[in-house]
Biopython code that builds the backbone (N, CA, C, O; Angstrom):
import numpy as np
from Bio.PDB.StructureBuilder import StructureBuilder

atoms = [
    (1, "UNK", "N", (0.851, -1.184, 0.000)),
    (1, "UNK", "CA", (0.000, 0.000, 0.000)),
    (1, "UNK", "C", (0.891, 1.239, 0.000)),
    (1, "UNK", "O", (1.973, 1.195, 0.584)),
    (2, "UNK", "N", (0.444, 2.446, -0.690)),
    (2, "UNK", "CA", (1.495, 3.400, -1.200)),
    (2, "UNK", "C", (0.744, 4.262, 0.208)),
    (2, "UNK", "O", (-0.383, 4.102, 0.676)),
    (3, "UNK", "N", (1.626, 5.021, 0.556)),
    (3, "UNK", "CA", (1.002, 6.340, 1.618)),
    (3, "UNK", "C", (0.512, 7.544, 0.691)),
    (3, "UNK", "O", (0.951, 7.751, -0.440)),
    (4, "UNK", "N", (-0.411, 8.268, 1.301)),
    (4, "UNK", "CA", (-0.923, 9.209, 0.636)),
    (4, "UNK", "C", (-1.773, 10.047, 1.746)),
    (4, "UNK", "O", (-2.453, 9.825, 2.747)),
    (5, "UNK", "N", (-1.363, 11.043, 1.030)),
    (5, "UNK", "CA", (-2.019, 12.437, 2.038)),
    (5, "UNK", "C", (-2.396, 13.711, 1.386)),
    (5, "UNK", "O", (-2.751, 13.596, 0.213)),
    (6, "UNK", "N", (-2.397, 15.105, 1.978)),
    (6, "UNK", "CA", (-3.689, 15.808, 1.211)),
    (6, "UNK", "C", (-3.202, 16.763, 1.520)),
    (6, "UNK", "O", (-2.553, 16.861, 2.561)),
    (7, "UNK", "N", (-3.384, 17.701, 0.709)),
    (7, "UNK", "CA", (-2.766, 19.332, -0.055)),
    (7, "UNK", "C", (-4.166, 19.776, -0.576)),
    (7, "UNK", "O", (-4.558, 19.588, -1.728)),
    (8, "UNK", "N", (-5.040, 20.534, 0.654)),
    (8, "UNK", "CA", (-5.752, 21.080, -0.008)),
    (8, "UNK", "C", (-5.989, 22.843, 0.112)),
    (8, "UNK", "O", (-6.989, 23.330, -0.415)),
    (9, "UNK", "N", (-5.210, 23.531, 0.682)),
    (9, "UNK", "CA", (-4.989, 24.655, 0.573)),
    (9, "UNK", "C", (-4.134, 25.306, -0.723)),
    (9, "UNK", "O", (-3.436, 24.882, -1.644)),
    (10, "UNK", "N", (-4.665, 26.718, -0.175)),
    (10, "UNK", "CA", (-3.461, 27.496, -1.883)),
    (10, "UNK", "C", (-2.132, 27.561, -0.936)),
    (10, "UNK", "O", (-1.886, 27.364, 0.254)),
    (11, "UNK", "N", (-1.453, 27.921, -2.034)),
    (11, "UNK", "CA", (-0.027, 28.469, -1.675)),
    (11, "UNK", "C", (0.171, 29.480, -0.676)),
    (11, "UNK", "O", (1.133, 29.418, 0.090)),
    (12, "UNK", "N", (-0.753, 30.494, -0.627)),
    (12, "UNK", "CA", (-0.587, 31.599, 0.223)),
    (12, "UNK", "C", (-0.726, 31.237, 1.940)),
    (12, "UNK", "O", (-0.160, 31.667, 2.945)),
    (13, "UNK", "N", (-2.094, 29.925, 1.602)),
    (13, "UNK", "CA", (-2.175, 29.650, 3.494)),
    (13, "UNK", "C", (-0.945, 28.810, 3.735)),
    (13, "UNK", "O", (-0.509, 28.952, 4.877)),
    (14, "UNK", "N", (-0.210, 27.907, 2.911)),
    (14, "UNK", "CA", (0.220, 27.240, 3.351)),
    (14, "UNK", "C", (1.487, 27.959, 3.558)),
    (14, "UNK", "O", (2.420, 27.470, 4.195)),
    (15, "UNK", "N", (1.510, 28.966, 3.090)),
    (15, "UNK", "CA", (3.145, 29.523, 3.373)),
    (15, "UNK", "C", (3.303, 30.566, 4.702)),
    (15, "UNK", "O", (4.298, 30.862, 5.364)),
    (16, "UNK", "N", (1.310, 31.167, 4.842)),
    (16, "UNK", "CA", (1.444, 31.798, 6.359)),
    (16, "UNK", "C", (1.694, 30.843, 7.770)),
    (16, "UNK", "O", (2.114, 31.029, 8.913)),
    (17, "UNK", "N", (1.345, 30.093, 7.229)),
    (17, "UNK", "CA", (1.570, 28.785, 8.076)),
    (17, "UNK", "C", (3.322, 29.143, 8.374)),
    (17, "UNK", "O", (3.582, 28.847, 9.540)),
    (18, "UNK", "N", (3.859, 29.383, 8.047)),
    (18, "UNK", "CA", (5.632, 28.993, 7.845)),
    (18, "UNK", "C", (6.457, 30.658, 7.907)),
    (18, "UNK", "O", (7.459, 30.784, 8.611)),
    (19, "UNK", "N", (6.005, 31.633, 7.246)),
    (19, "UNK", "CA", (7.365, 32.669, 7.271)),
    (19, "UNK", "C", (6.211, 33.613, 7.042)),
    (19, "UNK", "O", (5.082, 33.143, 6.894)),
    (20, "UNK", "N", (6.397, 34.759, 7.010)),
    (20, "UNK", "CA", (5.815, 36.248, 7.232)),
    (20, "UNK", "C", (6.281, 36.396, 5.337)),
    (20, "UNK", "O", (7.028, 35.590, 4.783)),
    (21, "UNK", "N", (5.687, 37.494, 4.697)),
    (21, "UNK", "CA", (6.014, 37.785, 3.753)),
    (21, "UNK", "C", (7.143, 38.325, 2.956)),
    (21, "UNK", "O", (7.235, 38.394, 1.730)),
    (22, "UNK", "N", (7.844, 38.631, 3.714)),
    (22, "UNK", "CA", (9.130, 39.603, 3.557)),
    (22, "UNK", "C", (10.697, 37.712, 3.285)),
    (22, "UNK", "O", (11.868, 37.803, 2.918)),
    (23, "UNK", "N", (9.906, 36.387, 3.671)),
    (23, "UNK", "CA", (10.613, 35.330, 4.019)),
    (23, "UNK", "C", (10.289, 34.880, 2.644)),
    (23, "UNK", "O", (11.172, 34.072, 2.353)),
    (24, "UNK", "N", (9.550, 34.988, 1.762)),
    (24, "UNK", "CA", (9.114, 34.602, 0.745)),
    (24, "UNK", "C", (9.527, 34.416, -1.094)),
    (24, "UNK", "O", (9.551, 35.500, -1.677)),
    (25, "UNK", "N", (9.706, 33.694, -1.606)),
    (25, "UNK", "CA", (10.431, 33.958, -2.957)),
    (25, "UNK", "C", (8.923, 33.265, -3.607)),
    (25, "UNK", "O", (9.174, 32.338, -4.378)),
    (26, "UNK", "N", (7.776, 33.479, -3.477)),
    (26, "UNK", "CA", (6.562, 32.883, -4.424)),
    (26, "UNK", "C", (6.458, 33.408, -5.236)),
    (26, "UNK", "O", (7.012, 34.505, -5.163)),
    (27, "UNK", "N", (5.780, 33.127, -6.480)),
    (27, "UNK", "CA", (4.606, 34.236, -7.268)),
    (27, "UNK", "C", (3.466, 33.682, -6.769)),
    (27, "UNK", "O", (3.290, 32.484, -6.547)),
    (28, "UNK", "N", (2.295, 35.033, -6.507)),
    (28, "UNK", "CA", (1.278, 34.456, -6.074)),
    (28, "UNK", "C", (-0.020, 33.698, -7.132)),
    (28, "UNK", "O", (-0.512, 34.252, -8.115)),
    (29, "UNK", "N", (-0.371, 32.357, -6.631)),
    (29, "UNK", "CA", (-1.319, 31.547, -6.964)),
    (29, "UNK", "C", (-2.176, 31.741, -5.949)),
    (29, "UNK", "O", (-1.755, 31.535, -4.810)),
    (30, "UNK", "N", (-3.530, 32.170, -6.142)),
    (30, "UNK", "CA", (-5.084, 31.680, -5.243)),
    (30, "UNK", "C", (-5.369, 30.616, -5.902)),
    (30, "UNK", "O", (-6.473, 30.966, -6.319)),
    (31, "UNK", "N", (-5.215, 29.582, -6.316)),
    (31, "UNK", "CA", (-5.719, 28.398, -6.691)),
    (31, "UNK", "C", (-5.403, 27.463, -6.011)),
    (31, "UNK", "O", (-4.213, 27.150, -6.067)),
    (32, "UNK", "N", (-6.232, 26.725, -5.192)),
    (32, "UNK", "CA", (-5.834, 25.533, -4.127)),
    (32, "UNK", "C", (-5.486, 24.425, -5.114)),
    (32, "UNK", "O", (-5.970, 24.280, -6.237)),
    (33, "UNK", "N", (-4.341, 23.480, -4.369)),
    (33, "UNK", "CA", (-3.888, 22.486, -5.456)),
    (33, "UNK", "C", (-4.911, 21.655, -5.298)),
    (33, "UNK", "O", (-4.717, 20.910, -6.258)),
    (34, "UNK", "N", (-6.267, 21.081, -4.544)),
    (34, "UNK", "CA", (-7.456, 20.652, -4.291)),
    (34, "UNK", "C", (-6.911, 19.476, -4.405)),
    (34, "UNK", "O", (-6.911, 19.072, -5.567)),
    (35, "UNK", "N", (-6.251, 18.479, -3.322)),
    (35, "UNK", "CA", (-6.098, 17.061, -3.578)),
    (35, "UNK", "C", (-5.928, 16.821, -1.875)),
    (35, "UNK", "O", (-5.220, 17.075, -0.901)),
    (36, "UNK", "N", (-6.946, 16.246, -2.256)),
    (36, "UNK", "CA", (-7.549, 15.714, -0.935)),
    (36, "UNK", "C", (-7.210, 13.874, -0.876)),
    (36, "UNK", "O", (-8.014, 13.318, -0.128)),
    (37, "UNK", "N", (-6.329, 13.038, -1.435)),
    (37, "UNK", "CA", (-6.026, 12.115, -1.780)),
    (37, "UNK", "C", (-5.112, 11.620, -2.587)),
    (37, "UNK", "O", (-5.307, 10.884, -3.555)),
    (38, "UNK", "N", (-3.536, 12.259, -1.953)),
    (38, "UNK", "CA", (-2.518, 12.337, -3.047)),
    (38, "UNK", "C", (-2.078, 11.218, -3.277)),
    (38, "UNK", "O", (-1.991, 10.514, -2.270)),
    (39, "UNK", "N", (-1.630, 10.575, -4.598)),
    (39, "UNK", "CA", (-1.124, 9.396, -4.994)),
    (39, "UNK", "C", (-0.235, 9.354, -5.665)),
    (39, "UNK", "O", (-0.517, 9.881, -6.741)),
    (40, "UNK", "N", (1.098, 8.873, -5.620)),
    (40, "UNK", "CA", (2.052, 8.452, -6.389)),
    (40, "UNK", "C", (1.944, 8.761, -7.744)),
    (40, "UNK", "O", (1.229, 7.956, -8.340)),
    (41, "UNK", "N", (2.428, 9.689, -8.468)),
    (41, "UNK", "CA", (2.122, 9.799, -10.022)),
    (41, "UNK", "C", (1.341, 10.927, -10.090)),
    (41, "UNK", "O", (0.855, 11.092, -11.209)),
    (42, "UNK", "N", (0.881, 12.264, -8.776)),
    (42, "UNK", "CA", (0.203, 13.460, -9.253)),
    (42, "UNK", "C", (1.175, 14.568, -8.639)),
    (42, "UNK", "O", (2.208, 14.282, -8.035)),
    (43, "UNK", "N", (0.783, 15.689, -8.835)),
    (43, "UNK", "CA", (1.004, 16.412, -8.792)),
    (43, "UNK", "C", (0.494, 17.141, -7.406)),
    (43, "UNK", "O", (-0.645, 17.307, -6.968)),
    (44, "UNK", "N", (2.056, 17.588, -6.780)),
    (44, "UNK", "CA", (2.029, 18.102, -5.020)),
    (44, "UNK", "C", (3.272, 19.494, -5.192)),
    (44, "UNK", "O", (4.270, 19.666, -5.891)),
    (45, "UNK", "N", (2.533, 20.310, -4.113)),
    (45, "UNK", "CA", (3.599, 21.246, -3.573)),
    (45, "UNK", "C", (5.001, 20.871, -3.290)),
    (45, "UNK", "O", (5.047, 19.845, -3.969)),
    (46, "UNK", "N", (5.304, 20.900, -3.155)),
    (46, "UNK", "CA", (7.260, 20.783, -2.585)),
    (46, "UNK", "C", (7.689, 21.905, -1.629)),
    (46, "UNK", "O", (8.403, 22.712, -2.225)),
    (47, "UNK", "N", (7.524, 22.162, -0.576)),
    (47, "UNK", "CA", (7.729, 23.293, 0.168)),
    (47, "UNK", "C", (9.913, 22.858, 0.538)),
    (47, "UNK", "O", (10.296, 21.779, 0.989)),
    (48, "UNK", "N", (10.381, 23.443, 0.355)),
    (48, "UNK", "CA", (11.539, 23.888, 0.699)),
    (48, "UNK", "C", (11.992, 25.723, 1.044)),
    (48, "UNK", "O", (11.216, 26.678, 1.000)),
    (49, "UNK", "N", (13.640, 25.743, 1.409)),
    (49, "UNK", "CA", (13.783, 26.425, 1.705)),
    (49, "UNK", "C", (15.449, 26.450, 0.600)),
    (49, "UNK", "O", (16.333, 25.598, 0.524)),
    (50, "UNK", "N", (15.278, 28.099, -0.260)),
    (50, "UNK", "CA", (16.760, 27.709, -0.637)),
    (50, "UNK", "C", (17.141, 29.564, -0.264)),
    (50, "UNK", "O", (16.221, 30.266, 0.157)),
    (51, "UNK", "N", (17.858, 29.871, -0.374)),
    (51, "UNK", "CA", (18.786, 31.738, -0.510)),
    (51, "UNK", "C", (17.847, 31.987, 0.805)),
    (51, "UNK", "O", (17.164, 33.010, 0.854)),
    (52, "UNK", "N", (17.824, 31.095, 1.801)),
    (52, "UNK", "CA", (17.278, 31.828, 3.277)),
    (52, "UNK", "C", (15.755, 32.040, 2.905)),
    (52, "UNK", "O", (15.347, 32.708, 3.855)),
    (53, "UNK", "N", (14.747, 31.850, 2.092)),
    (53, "UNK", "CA", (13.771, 32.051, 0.977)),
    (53, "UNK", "C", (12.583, 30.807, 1.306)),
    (53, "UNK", "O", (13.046, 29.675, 1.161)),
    (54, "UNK", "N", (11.297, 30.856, 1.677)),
    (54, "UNK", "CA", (10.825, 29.859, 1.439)),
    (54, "UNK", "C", (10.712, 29.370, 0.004)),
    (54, "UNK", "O", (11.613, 29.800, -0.717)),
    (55, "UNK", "N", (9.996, 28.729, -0.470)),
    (55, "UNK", "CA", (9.879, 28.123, -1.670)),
    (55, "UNK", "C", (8.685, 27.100, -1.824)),
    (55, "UNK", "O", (8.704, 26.098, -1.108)),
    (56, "UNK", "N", (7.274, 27.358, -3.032)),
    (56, "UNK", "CA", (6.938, 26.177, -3.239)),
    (56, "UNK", "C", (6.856, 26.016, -4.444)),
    (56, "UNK", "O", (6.820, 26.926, -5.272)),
    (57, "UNK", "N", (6.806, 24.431, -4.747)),
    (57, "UNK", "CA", (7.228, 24.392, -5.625)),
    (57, "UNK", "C", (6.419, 23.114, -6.485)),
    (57, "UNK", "O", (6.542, 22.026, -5.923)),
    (58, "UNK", "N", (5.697, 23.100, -7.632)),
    (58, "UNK", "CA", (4.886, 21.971, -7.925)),
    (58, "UNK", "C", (5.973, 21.002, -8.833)),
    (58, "UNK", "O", (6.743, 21.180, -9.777)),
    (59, "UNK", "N", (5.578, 19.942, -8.012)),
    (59, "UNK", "CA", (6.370, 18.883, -8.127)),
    (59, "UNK", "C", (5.601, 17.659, -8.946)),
    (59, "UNK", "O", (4.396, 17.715, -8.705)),
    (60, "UNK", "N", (5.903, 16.698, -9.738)),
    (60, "UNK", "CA", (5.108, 15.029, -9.154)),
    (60, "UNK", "C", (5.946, 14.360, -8.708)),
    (60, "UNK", "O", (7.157, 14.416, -8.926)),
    (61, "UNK", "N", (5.199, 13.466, -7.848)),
    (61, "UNK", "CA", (5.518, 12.468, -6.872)),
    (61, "UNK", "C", (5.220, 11.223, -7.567)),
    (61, "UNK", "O", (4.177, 11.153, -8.218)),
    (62, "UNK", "N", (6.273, 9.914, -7.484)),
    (62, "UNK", "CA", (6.460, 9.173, -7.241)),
    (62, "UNK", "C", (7.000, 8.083, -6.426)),
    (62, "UNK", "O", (7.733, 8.441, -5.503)),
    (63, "UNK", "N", (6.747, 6.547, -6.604)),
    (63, "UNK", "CA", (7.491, 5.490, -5.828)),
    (63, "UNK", "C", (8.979, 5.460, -6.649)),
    (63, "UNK", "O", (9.264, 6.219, -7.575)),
    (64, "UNK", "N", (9.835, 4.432, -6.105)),
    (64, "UNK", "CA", (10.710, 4.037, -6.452)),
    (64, "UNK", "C", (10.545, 2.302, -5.658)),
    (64, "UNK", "O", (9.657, 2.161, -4.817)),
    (65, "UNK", "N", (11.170, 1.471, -5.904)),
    (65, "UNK", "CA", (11.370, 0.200, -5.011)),
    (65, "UNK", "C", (12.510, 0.254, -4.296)),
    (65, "UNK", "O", (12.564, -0.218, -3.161)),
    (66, "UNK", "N", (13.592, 0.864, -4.915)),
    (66, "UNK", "CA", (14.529, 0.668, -4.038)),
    (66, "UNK", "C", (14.478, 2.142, -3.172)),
    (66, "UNK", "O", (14.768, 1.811, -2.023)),
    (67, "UNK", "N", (14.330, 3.066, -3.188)),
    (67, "UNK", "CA", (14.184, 4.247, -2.161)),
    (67, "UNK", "C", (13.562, 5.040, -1.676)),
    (67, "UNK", "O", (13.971, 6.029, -1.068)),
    (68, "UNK", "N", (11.966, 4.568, -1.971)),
    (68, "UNK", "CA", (10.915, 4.774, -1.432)),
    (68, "UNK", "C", (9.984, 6.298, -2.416)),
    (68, "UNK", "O", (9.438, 6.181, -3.513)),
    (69, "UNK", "N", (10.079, 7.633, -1.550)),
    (69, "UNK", "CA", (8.797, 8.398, -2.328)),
    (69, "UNK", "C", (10.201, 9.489, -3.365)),
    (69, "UNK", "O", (11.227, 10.026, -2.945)),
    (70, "UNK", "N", (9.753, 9.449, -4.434)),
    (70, "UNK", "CA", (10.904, 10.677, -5.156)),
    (70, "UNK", "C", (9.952, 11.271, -6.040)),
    (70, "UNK", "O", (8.963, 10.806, -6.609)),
    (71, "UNK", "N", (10.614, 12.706, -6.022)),
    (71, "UNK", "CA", (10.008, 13.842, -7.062)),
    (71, "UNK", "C", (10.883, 14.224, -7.782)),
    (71, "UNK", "O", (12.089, 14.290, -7.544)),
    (72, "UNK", "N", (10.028, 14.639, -9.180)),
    (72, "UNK", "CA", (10.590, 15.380, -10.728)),
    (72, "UNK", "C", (9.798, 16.797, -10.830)),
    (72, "UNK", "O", (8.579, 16.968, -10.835)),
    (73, "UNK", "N", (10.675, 17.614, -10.899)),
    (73, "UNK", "CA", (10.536, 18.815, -10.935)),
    (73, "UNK", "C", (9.954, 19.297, -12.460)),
    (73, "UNK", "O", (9.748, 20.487, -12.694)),
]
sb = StructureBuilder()
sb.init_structure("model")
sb.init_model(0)
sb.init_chain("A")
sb.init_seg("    ")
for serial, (resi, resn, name, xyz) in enumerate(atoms, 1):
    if name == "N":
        sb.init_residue(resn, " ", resi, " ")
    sb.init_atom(name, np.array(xyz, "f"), 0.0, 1.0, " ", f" {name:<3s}", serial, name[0])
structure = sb.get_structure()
């Protein structure tokens, strides 16, 4: 059984959640990524941090067998 979990906010809540605006490298999206049931093979946020900067970033997600969950940018 693959794990799976849920991204259903936009970019903007999920980043007040995390850094004040001034912490931010986004462009802004109001469009919630609406996945309430993420699965191996769709399309998810990627929240990192790079230049001191939050970052999100749409990713897809996959399995691998030998190293478990990996993303392609």
């Amino acid at each position: 059984m693959c794990g799976r979990f849920s991204q259903s906010l936009t970019r903007e809540e999920y980043l007040s959640l995390f850094a004040n605006k001034a912490d931010r490298n986004i462009a802004y999206d109001p469009e919630p990524i609406g996945r309430y049931n993420v699965a191996p093979g769709t399309r998810v946020l990627l929240l990192s941090e790079r230049d001191e900067q939050l970052q999100l970033d749409p990713v897809h997600l996959y399995t691998s067998n030998k190293v478990g969950y990996l993303i392609r940018l």
